[in-house]
C-alpha positions as CSV (number, residue, x, y, z in Angstrom):
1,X,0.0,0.0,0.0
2,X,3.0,2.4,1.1
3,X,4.5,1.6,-2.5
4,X,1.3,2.4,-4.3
5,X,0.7,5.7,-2.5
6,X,4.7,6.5,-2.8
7,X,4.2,5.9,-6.6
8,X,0.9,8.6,-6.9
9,X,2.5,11.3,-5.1
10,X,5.8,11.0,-7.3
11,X,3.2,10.5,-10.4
12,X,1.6,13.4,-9.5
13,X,4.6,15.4,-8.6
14,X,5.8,15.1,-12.1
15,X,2.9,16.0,-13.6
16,X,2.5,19.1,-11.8
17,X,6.2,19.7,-12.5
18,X,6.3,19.1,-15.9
19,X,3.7,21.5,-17.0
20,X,5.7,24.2,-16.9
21,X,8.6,22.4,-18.7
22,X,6.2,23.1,-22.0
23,X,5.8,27.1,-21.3
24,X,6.6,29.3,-23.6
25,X,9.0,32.6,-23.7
26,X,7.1,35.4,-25.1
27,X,9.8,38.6,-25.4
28,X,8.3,41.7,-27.6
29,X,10.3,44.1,-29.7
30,X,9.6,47.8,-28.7
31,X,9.9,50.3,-31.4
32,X,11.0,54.2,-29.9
33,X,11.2,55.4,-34.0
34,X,13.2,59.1,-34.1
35,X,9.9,61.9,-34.1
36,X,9.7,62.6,-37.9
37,X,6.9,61.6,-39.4
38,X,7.4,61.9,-43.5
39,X,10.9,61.1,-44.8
40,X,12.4,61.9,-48.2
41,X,15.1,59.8,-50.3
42,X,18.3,61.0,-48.7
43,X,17.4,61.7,-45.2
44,X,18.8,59.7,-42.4
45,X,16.6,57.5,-40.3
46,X,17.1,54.8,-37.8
47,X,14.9,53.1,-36.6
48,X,15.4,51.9,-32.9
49,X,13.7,50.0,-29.9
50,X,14.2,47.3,-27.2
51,X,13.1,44.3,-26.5
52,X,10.7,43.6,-23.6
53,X,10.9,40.2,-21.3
54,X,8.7,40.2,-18.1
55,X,8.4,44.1,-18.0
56,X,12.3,44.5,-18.5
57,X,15.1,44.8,-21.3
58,X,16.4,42.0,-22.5
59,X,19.9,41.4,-24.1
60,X,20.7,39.1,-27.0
61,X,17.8,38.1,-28.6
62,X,17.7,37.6,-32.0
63,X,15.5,39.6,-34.2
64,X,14.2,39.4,-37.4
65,X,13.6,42.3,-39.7
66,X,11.6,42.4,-42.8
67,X,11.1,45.8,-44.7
68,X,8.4,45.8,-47.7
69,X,8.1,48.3,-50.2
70,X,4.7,50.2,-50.7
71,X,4.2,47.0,-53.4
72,X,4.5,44.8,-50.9
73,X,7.9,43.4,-52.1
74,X,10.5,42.6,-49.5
75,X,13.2,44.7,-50.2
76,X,15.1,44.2,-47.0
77,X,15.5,41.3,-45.0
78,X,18.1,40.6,-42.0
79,X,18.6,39.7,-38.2
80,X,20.2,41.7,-35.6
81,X,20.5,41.4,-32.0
82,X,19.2,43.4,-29.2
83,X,22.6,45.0,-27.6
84,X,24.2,44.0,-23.7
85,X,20.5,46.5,-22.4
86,X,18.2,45.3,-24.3
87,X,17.9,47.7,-27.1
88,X,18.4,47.5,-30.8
89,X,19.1,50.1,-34.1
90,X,19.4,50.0,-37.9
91,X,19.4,52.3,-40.7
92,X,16.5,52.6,-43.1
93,X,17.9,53.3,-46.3
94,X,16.8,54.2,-49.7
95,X,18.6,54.4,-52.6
96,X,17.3,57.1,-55.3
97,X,15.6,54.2,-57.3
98,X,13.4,53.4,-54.5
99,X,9.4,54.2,-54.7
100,X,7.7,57.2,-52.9
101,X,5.5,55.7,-50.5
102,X,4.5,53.5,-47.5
103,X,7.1,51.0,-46.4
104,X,6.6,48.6,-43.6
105,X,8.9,47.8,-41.1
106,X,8.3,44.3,-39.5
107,X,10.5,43.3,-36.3
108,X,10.1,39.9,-35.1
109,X,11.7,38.5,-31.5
110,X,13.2,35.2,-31.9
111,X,13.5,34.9,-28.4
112,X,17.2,34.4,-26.8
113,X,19.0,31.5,-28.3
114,X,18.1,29.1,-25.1
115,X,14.6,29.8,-25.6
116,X,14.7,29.2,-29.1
117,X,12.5,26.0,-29.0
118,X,9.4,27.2,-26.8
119,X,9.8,31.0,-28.2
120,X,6.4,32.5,-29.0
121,X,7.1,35.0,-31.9
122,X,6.1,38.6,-31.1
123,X,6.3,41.5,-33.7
124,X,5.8,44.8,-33.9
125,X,5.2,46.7,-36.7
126,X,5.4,50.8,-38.3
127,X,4.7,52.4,-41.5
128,X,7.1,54.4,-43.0
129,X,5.4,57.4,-45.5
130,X,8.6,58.4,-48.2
131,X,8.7,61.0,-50.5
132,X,10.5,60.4,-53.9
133,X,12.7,63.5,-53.8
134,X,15.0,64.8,-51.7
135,X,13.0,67.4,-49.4
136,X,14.8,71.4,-49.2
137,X,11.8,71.7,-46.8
138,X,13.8,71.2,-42.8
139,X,12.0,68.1,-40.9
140,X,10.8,70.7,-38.4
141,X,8.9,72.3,-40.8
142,X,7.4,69.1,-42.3
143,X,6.3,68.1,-38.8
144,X,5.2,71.6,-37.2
145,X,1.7,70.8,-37.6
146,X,1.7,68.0,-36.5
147,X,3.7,68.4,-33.0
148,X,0.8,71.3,-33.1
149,X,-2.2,68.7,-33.7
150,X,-0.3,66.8,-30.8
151,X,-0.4,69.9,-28.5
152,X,3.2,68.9,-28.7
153,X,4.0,73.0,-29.4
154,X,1.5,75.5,-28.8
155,X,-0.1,78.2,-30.9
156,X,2.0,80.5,-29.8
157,X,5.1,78.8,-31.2
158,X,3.3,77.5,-34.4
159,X,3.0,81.2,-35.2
160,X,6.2,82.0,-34.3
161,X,7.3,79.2,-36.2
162,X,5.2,80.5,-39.5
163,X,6.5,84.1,-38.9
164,X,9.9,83.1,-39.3
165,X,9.5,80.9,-42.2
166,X,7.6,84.2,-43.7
167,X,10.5,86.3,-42.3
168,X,13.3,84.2,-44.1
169,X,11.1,83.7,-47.1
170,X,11.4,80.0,-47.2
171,X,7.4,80.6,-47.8
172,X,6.0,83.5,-49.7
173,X,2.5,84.5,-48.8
174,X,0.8,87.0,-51.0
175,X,-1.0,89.9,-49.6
176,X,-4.4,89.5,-48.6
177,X,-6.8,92.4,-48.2
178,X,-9.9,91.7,-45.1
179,X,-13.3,92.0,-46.9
């Protein structure tokens, strides 16, 4: 009877124990993109995050990046690893033969490489919005209205902002008479 009962409890204590033997590791790339919102050919743009792991950074693990032109084509595709805190960066390049339009940047965690077999693969994902030419127009000027739409600047400083760009004639208004 003592063998029988000895047997169930180390039965049972296995099967308890083993469950989490089949878990899974779930870490989740982070993007923290640079605060530009439309790029042209030419300008420089990384594109940076980390890599979250139980609420907290996590070094070398390998990730997966996939970039897709605005046909859908996969025009860039190569791994990098998240650095000794956790975080990661790479260069989205064009070259002048590249479309204008909406690329997408697709980050996938393959987990650390001891995790490798019960990794559950998280993405994240951004849009990219390219302009074919190479822009004269400052990326604080391109954004201005949005930070404003943001309440990121306020009207006071949008004005400002427009009153100096009307100063240095980098826009030319014409003269409008109240009716």
């Amino acid at each position: 009877m003592m063998k029988i009962l000895v047997l169930f409890i180390i039965a049972a204590v296995m099967a308890i124990g083993t469950q989490n033997a089949y878990s899974t590791h779930i870490s989740q790339p982070i993007l923290t993109i640079d605060e530009n919102f439309v790029y042209s050919v030419g300008d420089d743009l990384f594109i940076t995050g980390w890599v979250e792991y139980d609420d907290a950074a996590t070094s070398d693990v390998l990730l997966s990046v996939k970039i897709s032109n605005p046909n859908g084509k996969v025009v860039s595709d190569f791994f990098l690893t998240s650095d000794s805190a956790g975080k990661f960066e790479f260069p989205f390049e064009l070259s002048d033969d590249d479309a204008s339009g909406d690329y997408l940047v697709n980050i996938m965690s393959m987990c650390r490489e001891v995790h490798r077999d019960i990794c559950t693969h998280k993405t994240a994902e951004t849009t990219i919005s390219v302009i074919g030419e190479q822009s004269k127009i400052p990326d604080w000027v391109r954004n201005i209205f949005v930070w404003y739409a943001e309440d990121s600047i306020s009207e006071k400083e949008l004005l400002q902002a427009l009153q100096y760009l009307i100063k240095e004639k980098i826009i030319q208004v014409d003269d409008v008479t109240n009716t």
